[in-house]
C-alpha positions as CSV (number, residue, x, y, z in Angstrom):
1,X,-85.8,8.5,-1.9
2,X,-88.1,10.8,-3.9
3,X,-91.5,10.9,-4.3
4,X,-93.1,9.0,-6.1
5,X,-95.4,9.5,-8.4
6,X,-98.5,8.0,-9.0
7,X,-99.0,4.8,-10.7
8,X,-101.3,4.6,-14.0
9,X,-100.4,2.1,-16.6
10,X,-102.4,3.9,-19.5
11,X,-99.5,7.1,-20.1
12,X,-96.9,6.9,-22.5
13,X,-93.7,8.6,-23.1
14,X,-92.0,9.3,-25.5
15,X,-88.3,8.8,-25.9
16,X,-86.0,9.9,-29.4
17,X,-88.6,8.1,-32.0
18,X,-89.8,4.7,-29.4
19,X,-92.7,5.5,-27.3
20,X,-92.1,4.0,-24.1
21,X,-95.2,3.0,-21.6
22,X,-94.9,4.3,-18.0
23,X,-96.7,3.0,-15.0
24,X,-94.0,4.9,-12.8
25,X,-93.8,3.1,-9.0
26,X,-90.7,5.8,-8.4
27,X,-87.5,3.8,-6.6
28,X,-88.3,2.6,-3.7
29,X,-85.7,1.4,-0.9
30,X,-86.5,-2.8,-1.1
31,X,-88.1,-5.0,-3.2
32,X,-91.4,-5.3,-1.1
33,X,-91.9,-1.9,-1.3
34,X,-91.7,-1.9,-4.9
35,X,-94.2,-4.8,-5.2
36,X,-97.1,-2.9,-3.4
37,X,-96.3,0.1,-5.2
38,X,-96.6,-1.8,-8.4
39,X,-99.5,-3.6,-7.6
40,X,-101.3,-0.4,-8.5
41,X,-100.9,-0.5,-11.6
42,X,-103.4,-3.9,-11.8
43,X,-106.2,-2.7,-9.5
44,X,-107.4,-6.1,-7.8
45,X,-104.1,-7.5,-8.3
46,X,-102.4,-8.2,-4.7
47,X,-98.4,-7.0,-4.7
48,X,-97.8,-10.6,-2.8
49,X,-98.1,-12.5,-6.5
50,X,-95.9,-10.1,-7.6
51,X,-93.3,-10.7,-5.4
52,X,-93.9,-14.6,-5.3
53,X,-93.2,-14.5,-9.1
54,X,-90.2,-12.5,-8.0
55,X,-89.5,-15.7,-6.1
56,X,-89.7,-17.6,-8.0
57,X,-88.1,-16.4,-11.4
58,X,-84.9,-14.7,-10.2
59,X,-84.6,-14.7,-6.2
60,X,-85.9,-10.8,-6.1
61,X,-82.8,-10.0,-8.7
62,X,-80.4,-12.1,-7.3
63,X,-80.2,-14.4,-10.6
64,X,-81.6,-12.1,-13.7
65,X,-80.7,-14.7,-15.9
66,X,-81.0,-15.1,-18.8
67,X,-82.5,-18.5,-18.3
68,X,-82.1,-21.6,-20.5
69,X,-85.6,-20.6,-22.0
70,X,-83.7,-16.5,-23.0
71,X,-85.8,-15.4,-20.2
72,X,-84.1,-12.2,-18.4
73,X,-83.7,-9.9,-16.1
74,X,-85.3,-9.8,-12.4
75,X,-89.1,-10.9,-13.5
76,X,-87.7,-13.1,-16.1
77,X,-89.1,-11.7,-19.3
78,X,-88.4,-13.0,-22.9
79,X,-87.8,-10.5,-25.3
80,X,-90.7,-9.9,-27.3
81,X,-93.3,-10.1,-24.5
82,X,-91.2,-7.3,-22.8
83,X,-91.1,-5.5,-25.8
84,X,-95.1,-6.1,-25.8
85,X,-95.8,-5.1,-21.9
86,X,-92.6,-3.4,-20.7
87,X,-92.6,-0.2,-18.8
88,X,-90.9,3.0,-17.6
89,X,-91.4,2.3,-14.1
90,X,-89.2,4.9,-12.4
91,X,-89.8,7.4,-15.2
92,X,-86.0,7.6,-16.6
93,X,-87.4,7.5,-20.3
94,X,-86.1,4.0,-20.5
95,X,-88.0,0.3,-20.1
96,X,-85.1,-1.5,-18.9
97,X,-85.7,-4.9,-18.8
98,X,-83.1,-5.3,-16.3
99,X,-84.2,-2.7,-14.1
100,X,-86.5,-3.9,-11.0
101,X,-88.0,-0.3,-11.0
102,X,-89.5,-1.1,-14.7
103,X,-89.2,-4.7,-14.9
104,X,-91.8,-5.3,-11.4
105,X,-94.4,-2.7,-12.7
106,X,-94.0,-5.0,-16.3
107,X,-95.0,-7.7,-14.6
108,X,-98.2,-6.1,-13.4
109,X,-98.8,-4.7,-16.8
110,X,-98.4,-8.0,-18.6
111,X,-100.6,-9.7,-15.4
112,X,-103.0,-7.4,-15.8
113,X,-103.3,-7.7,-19.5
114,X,-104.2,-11.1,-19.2
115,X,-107.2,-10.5,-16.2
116,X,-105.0,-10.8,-13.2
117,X,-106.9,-8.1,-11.3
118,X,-109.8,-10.3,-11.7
119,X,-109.0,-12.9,-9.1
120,X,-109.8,-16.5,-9.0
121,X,-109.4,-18.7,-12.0
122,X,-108.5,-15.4,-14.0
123,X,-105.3,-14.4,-12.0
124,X,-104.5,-18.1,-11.7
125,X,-104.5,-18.3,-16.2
126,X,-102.9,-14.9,-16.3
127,X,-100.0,-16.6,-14.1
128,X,-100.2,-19.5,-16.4
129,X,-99.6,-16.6,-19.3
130,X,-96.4,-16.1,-17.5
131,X,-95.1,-19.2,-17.2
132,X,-97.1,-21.9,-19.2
133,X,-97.0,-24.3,-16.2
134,X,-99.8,-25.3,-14.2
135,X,-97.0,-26.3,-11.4
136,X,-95.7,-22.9,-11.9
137,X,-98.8,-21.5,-11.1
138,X,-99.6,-23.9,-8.3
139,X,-95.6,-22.9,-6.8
140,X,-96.2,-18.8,-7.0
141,X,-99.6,-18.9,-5.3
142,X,-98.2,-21.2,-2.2
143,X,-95.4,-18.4,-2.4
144,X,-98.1,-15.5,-2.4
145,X,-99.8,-16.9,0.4
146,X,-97.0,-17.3,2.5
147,X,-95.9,-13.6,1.8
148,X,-99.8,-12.7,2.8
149,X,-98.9,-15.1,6.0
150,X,-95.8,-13.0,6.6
151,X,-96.6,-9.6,5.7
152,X,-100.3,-8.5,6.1
């Protein structure tokens, strides 16, 4: 596995005439890894929402969709917000929806957009950004909790 490098979700790249955001996590070897390593790019935000969304949304990649909603790949994004909060997570000069590597560090970026790294009431509307379900939101933080339970 190389090494990765470390995370920052304020650099850009710049690939043929798209810019592409990195908030590089490198590839780590399992999904858990990846969601602390993403984590970092929301300071305050805890990797076990990350991977309760990752729950939640598509099994940790095992169904990437698309949904009946157009939702895709392993964090479930539409479209236009990935085109919006997307990154280059494992710096290939690509912001693959499909890709975990960029797709798990999106979902930090878009969290964090919307005051995840806040806490509270903050994380629990920038879930509700993500999914415009207070159910949804109630679901992912049981889920996050559990994975706190599991893994401390």
């Amino acid at each position: 596995m190389p090494t990765p490098k470390p995370t920052g979700g304020g650099t850009a790249g710049k690939t043929g005439t798209a810019r592409v955001r990195q908030a590089t996590v490198g590839r780590p070897g399992s999904y858990l890894e990846l969601y602390r390593r993403a984590a970092g790019v929301c300071p305050g935000l805890s990797w076990t929402v990350l991977a309760a969304i990752g729950q939640v949304e598509s099994s940790h990649g095992r169904n990437n969709g698309p949904s009946s909603a157009g939702a895709l790949g392993p964090m479930q994004f539409m479209p236009a917000t990935w085109k919006a909060y997307g990154v280059d997570g494992d710096s290939d000069g690509v912001a693959d929806i499909w890709n975990p590597y960029d797709a798990v560090p999106g979902a930090a970026n878009y969290l964090c957009a919307n005051g995840a790294g806040r806490g509270g009431k903050k994380l629990e509307k920038a879930i509700w950004f993500y999914n415009h379900s207070w159910s949804y939101v109630a679901k992912v933080m049981a889920v996050s909790r559990g994975y706190a339970a599991a893994y401390p």
